[in-house]
C-alpha positions in Angstrom: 0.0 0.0 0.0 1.2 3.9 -0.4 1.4 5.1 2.4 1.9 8.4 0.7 1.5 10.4 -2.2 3.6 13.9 -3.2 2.0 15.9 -5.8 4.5 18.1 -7.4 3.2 20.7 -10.5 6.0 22.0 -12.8 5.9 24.7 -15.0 9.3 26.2 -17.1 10.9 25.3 -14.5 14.1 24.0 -16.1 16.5 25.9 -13.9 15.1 25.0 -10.7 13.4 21.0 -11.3 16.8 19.4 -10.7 17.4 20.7 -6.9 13.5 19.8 -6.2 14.2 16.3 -7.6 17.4 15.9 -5.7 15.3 16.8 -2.6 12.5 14.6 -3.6 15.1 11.5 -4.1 16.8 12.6 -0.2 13.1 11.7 1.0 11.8 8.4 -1.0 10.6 5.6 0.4 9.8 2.7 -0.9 5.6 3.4 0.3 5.9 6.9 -0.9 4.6 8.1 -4.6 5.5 11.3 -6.2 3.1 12.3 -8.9 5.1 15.0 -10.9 2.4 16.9 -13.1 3.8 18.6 -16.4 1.7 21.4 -16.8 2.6 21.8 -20.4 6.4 23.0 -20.3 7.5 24.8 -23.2 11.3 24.5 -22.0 13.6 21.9 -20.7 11.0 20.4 -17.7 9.9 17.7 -19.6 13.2 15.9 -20.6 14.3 16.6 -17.1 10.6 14.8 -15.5 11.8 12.2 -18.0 14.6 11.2 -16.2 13.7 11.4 -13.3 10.6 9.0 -14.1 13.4 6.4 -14.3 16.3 7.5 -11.8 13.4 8.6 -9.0 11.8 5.4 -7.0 8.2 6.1 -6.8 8.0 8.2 -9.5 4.9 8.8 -12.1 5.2 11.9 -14.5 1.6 13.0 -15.6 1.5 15.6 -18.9 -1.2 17.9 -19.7 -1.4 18.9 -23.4 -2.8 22.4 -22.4 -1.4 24.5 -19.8 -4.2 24.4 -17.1 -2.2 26.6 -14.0 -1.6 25.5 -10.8 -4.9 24.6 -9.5 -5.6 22.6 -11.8 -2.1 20.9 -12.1 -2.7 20.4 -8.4 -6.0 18.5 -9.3 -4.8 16.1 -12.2 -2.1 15.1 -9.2 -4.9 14.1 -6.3 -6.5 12.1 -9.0 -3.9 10.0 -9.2 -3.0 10.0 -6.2 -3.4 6.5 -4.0 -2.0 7.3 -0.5 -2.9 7.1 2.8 -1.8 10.4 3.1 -1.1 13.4 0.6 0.8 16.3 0.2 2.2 19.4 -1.9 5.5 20.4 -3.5 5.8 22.9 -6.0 8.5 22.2 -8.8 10.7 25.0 -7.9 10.7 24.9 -4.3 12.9 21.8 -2.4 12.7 19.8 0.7 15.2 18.7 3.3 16.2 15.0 3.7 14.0 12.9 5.3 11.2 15.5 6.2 8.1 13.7 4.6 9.3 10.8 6.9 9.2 13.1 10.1 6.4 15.0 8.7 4.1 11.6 8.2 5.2 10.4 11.9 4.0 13.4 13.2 0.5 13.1 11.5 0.1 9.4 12.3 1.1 10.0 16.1 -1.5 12.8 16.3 -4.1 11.2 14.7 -5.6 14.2 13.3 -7.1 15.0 9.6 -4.1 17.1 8.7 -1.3 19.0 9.9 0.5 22.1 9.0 4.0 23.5 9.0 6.8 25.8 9.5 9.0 26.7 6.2 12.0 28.6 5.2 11.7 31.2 2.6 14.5 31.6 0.2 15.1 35.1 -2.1 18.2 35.0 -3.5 20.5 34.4 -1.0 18.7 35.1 2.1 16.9 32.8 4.3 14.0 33.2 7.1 12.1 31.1 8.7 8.1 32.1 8.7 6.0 30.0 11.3 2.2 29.1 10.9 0.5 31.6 13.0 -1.0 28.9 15.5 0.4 29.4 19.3 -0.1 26.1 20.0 1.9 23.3 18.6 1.4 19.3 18.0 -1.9 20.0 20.0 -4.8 18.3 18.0 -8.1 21.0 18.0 -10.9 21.9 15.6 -9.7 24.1 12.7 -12.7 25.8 12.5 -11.4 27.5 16.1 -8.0 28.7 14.6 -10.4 30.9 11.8 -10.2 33.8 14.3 -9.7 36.7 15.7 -10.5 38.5 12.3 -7.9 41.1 13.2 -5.0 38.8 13.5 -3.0 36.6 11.8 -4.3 33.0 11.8 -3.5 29.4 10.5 -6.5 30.0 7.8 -4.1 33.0 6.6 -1.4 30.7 6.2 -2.4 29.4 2.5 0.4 27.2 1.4 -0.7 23.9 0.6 2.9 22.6 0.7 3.3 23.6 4.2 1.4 20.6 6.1 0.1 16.8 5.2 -3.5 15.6 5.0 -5.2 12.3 5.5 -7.2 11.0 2.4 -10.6 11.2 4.4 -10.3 14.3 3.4 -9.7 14.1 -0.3 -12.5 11.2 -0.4 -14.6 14.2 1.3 -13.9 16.3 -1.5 -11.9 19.2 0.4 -8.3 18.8 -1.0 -9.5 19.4 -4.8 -8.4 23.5 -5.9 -10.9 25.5 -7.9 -10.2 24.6 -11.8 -8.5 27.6 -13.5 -7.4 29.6 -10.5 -4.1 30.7 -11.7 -3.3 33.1 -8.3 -4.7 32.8 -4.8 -5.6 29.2 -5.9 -4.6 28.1 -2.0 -7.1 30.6 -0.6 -10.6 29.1 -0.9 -8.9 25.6 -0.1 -7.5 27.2 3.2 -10.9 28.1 4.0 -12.8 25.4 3.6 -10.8 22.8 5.0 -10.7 25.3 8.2 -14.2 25.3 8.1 -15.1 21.6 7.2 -12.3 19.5 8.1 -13.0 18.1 12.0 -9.4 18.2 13.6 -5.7 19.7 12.4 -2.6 20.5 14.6 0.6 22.6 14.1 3.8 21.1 13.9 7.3 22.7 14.4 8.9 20.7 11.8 11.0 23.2 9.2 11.6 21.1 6.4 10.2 22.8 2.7 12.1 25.5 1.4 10.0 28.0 -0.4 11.8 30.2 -3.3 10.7 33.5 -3.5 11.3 35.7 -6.3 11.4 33.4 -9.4 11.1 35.7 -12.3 8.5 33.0 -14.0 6.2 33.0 -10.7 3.0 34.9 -10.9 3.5 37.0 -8.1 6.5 38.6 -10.1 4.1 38.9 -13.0 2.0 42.2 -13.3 -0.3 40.4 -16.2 -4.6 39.6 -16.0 -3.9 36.6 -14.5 -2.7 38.2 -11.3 -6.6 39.4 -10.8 -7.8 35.8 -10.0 -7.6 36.9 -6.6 -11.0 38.3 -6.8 -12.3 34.9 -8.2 -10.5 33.5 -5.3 -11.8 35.8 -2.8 -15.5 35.9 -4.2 -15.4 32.3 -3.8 -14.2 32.7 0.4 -17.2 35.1 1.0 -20.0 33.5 -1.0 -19.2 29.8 0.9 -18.5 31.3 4.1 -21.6 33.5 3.5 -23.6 30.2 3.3 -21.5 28.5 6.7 -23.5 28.0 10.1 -21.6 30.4 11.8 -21.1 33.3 9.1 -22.0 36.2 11.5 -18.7 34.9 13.4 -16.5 33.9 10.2 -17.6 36.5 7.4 -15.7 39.6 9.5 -12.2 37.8 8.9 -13.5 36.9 5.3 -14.0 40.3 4.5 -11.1 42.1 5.8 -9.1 39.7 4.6 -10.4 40.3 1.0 -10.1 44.0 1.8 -6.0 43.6 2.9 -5.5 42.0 -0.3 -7.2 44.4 -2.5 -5.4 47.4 -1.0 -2.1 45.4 -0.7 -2.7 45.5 -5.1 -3.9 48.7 -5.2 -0.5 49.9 -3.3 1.5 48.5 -5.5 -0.5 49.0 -8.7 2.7 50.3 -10.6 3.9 46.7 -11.4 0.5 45.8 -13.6 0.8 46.7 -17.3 -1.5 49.9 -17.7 -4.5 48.2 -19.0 -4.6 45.3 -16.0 -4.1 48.3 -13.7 -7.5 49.4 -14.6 -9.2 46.5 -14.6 -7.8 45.7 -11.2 -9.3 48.9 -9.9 -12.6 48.6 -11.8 -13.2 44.7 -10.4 -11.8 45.7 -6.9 -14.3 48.6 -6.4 -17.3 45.8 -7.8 -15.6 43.5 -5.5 -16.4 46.1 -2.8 -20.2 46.7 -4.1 -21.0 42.9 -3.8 -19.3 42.3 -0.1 -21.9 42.1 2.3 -22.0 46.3 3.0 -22.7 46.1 7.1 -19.5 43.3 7.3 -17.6 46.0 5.1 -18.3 49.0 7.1 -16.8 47.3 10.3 -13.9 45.9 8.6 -13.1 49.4 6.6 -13.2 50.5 10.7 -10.5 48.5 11.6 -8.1 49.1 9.2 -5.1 51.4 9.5 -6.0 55.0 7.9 -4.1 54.7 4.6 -6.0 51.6 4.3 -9.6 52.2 4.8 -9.3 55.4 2.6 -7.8 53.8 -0.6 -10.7 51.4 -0.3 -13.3 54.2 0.8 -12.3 56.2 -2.3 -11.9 53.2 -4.2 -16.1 52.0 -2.8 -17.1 55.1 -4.6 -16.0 54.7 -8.1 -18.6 54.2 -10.3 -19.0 50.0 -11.6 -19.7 49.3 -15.2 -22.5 46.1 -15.7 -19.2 44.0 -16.9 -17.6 44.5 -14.1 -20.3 43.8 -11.6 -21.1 40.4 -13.0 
């Protein structure tokens, strides 16, 4: 039996795949799987996966003819996968030796639906270690309690799938699978649902991924339309937390959240090519108009100054019909 399965995406990532295989080889088992997804590489990636089908035990290489982003990549992996347990790399980030081993003893010892973790975050050449922002650690608890406050950093605000491993109830459930054609913020309405649905999780204090920042192909250095599928993403959080038994509770942190996020774009709205600039202001100030308006004027409250009035000026612009829908 596989006791479990990796799921690494790779995209023109010819530069980078051969350290994440390397790391990927440092932690094989013989009951561990790695499902490496080509999302349609236009460089090197694919002769490179092709090796390492044959030099990597446990490995299965997966090709989609279109490019389908990482979501989706993510997807066409957990529907292959057969583990006991799953979890996430992407193909430009690495791992250190032996931490899926450590990583799956901590899950099986806790006994909980899934477990997150502490990473290192690489840019260039320096190196910090961010922690998930959950006080308490290898304590097992209901997720749905680590939601709030709504004016502090939580674990649901901690949206890296690769940082943590999760028991196949909960794919079998239908809360691992990613929205199909997110190609930013894809992590986000994941977060949040398995927060809100899954019945038990625990932090760990296990630093073991190393997450590279900065990669000129990443979307977060890319100023193009696809960077606005945050609002899909973030639409997606407040409709289905809208619907949620305790939305009066949860829909505060929802909101301000999507309101952080919008104003952290606005404030750096330089970086967009001119005409993705506007449409980010145009959908961001619908975004605004279809947020439940009560929820809004609390969260616009308890923001910082500079904050609340880029989105208070931005609330008043006018929405075209296209841009509401």
């Amino acid at each position: 039996m596989v006791k479990l399965s990796v799921i690494v995406p790779f995209y023109n990532v010819q530069q980078y795949a051969p350290d994440t295989l390397r790391s990927l080889r440092a932690n094989a088992r013989e009951d561990f799987e790695f499902i490496l997804v080509d999302d349609c590489s236009r460089d090197e990636t694919p002769d490179i996966l092709a090796r390492a089908e044959r030099e990597l035990p446990g490995a299965v290489v997966v090709r989609h003819e279109t490019n389908g982003g990482l979501a989706t990549a993510r997807n066409t992996g957990l529907d292959r996968a057969r583990g006991e347990y799953l979890t996430f790399l992407d193909g430009d980030d690495w791992l250190a030796p032996g931490h899926y081993a450590r990583l799956l003893s901590s899950i099986e010892e806790l006994g909980c639906d899934f477990v997150r973790t502490d990473h290192v975050q690489c840019t260039a050449r320096a190196r910090s270690v961010h922690r998930v922002p959950h006080g308490l650690r290898g304590v097992v608890m209901d997720p749905r309690e680590a939601i709030l406050p709504a004016d502090r950093s939580t674990s649901v605000d901690y949206a890296y799938a690769w940082a943590g491993m999760y028991h196949r109830r909960l794919a079998d459930q239908g809360l691992l699978h990613f929205t199909d054609g997110l190609r930013t913020a894809e992590d986000r309405p994941w977060i949040w649902r398995l927060h809100r649905e899954a019945k038990s999780f625990a932090a760990v204090g296990l630093l073991g991924v190393f997450y590279r920042r900065g990669v000129s192909s990443s979307l977060t250095q890319i100023g193009d339309v696809r960077q606005l599928d945050f609002i899909r993403a973030f639409d997606q959080v407040v409709r289905e937390t809208a619907g949620d038994r305790d939305a009066d509770r949860l829909l505060p942190k929802a909101v301000r959240t999507y309101c952080a996020i919008i104003s952290h774009h606005l404030g750096s709205v330089e970086r967009f090519e001119p005409p993705v600039a506007r449409k980010l202001k145009s959908l961001s100030a619908a975004a605004l108009k279809r947020m439940p308006q009560a929820v809004l004027d609390d969260a616009l409250d308890s923001m910082d100054v500079q904050r609340a009035t880029r989105l208070r000026r931005l609330r008043r612009r006018p929405v075209s019909a296209e841009a509401a829908a």
